[in-house]
Structure formats: C-alpha cells, structure tokens
N, C-alpha and C positions, 0 to 999 in steps of 0.2 A: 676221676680217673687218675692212675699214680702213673708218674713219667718218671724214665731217667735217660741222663743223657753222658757223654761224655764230653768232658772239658776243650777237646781241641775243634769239636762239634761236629763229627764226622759219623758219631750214629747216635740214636733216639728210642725207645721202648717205651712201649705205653701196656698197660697191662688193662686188659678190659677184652672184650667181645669183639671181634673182627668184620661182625658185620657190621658195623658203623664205623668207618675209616675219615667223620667226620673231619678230624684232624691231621688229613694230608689231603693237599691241596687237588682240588681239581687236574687229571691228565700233566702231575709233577713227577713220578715215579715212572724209571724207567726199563726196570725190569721187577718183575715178581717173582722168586724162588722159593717154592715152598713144600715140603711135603706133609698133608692134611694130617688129622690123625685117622685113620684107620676104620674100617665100619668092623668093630667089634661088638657090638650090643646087641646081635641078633645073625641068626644064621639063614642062608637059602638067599635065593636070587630077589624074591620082593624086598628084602630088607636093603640090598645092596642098590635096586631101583629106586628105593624112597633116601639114599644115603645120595645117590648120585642127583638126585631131584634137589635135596638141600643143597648141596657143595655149589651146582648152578644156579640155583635162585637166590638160596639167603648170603652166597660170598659171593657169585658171581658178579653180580651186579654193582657193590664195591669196586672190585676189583677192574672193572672196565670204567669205573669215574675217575678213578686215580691214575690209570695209567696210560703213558704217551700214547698219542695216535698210532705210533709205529714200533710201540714197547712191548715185550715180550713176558707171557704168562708160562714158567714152565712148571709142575707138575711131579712131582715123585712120588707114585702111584705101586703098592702091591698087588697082588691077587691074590683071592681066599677060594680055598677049597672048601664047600659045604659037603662034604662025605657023602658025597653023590658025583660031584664034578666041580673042575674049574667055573668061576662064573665070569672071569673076563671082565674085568671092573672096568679095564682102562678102556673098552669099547663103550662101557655103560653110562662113564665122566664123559670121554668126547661128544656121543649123542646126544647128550643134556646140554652140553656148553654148547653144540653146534645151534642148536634150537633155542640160545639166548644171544646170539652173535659172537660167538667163537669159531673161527677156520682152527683147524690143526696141522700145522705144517711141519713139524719133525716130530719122528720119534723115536726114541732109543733103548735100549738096556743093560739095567745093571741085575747081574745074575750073580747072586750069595751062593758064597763057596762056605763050604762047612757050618752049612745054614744047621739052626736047632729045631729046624720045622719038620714036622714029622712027613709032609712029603718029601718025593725024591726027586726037585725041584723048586726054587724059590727064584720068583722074576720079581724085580721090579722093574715097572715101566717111566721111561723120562719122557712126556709129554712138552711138546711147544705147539703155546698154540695164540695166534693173534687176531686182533678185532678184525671181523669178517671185512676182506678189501684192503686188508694189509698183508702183501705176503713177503714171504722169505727167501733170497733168491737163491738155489738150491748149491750144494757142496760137495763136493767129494767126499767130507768126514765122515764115519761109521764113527757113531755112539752106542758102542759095547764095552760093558767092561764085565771084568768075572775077577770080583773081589771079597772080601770076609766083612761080615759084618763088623763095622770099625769098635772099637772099647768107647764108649758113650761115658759121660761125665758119671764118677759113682753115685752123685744125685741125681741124676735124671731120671727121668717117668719114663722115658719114650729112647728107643734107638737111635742113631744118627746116620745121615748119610755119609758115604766117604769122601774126604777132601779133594781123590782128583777128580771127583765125578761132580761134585758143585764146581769147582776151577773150571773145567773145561763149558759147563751150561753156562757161567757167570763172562766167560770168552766169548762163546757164538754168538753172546747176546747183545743187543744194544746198550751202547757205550756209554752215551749219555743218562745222567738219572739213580738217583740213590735209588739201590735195591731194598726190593720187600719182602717181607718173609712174614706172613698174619697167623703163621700156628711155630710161633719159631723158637719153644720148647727153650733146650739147653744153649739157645744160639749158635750155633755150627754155621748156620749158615751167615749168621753174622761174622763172624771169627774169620773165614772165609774171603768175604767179601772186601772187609777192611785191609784184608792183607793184599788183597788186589788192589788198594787205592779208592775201593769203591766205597760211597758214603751208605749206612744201613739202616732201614726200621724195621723196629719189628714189632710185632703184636701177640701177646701171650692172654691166655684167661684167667690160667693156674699162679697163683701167687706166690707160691714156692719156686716153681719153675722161673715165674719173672725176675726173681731175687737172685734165684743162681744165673742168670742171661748176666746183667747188670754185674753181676761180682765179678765174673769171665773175662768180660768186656771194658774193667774196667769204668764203669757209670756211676753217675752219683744221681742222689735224689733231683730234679730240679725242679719241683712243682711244689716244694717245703719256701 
C-alpha cells in the first residue's frame, strides 16, 4: 500500500481499497465525511438495492471499527432518476445501514442550482448517522443549502462538494478525532478539514486521483 503523509503530521493517505481500513486504529477516528462514488454501472431500482447492499456491508462495517463510540458517519448522497422515476437512494443507504447498526439522526440538503442534469431537479442528500445507541441531541439548525456545483480540480475524475456545506457537517460533528474521508477523490474534504484545524485521512483506490490528493495537500511519499 503507498502512503503519503505530510510533514507537520496532521494528515495521511493511503491509496488502496477502503474496505480494509486495517491501518487506522480501532474506534480512533472521529468523524467520517465522505461522499461514495455514485451507482453509475447500471440502471433501475435493483441495481441501486445491490449498490446500497455493498456500501452497508462491504464499507460499512470498517467504518463502524474505526470509528469513536459517539463519532459521526455523515454521507453525501445523490439520487438517480432511472427514466421511469426517482429511486430514492438515500432511503435505500439508510435501510441498509439501519440493518447493520446504523441510527440516522440528521438529515439535510444541498440542492444544485444550474445543475447539468437533464432533470428539472438535482438533490443531494446530507445524511448523519451514528452507531445504533448513540444519539444526537437535536438543534434548531436547518441543513439546506441551494448552491452550484463547485469547479472541481481540472484533474479530477469526480465533482466535489462545496466548501460551506462540508465546513458546516465538519462543525455539527464531534470534535474530537481526525476526520475520514474513504472515497476522498481530489481531497476537498481533506482541504476542508485542515483548514478547520482538523487532523485528515483519507483513502483513495484510483492512483491518479491519490497523486493529485497528496500534491493538493501538500504530502510527501512516506512509505519510500
């Protein structure tokens, strides 16, 4: 596995596969920020059921060994219209996670203004959700926002979310605990986080992508 880290030691990338997060320690992490990549491989609801079956079983279960008893999984989550209808994804992720020990206790949205999506609507959903028996003791804040899709690094594979809508998830959430990000693309949510004070890991698959995190973020090789 190729690591890089940066010199003041306040974030780390590993570039490998996410379902093994062998190398972060047991319930050390204390919040996870992440938005998955997307069920594009297939169209219609059973495709988006067996997408939401993987996300719970083969990262879910990471994801609940590394993270604090009381730490926070949030989510940034689309929906796809299969030319038939909405499928309601972020109903189809909570269900899954609830059935592997996941409560969902906030949730919010960010609604793309001058979206390129041929509907005439684009949601994405901000999911929080914590190990069943932990909960979140409730707020006044509404988490909506109606923003444009941000300008994404001109090397990046994948879109980004926008900076005040991770700032504001990276606030609500538990203080304590370097943030995780296990599909963390161009690192935004890295980028992000740092600038909060917050310490980062992140986990990419794509080796291009992990090269441009690391360059972003200033990292250097450390496993040379």
């Amino acid at each position: 596995m190729i690591t890089w880290a940066r010199r003041d030691g306040r974030a780390r990338l590993y570039q490998g596969d996410s379902r093994d997060l062998g190398h972060v320690p047991t319930g050390s992490v204390g919040l996870i920020l992440t938005s998955p990549p997307y069920w594009v491989s297939d169209s219609g609801r059973r495709a988006a059921e067996r997408y939401a079956r993987r996300l719970a079983v083969g990262f879910g279960r990471e994801w609940r060994r590394v993270l604090a008893p009381d730490g926070d999984l949030w989510l940034v989550l689309g929906d796809r219209h299969d030319g038939r209808e909405w499928v309601g994804f972020d109903a189809l992720i909570t269900s899954r996670l609830r059935c592997s020990g996941w409560r969902l206790q906030s949730k919010g949205i960010w609604a793309e203004t001058r979206s390129r999506e041929r509907w005439d609507n684009r949601i994405n959903y901000l999911l929080r959700f914590r190990k069943a028996g932990r909960r979140v003791r409730p707020t006044s804040a509404t988490l909506c926002w109606m923003l444009p899709l941000p300008r994404t690094h001109p090397e990046s594979l994948w879109d980004a979310t926008p900076d005040p809508v991770l700032r504001a998830l990276i606030l609500a959430s538990r203080k304590r605990g370097p943030v995780l990000d296990p599909f963390c693309g161009a690192g935004t949510v890295g980028r992000v986080a740092l600038g909060l004070g917050r310490e980062w890991i992140g986990m990419e698959r794509d080796p291009r992508m992990a090269k441009l995190t690391a360059r972003r973020l200033g990292m250097i090789r450390a496993d040379d």
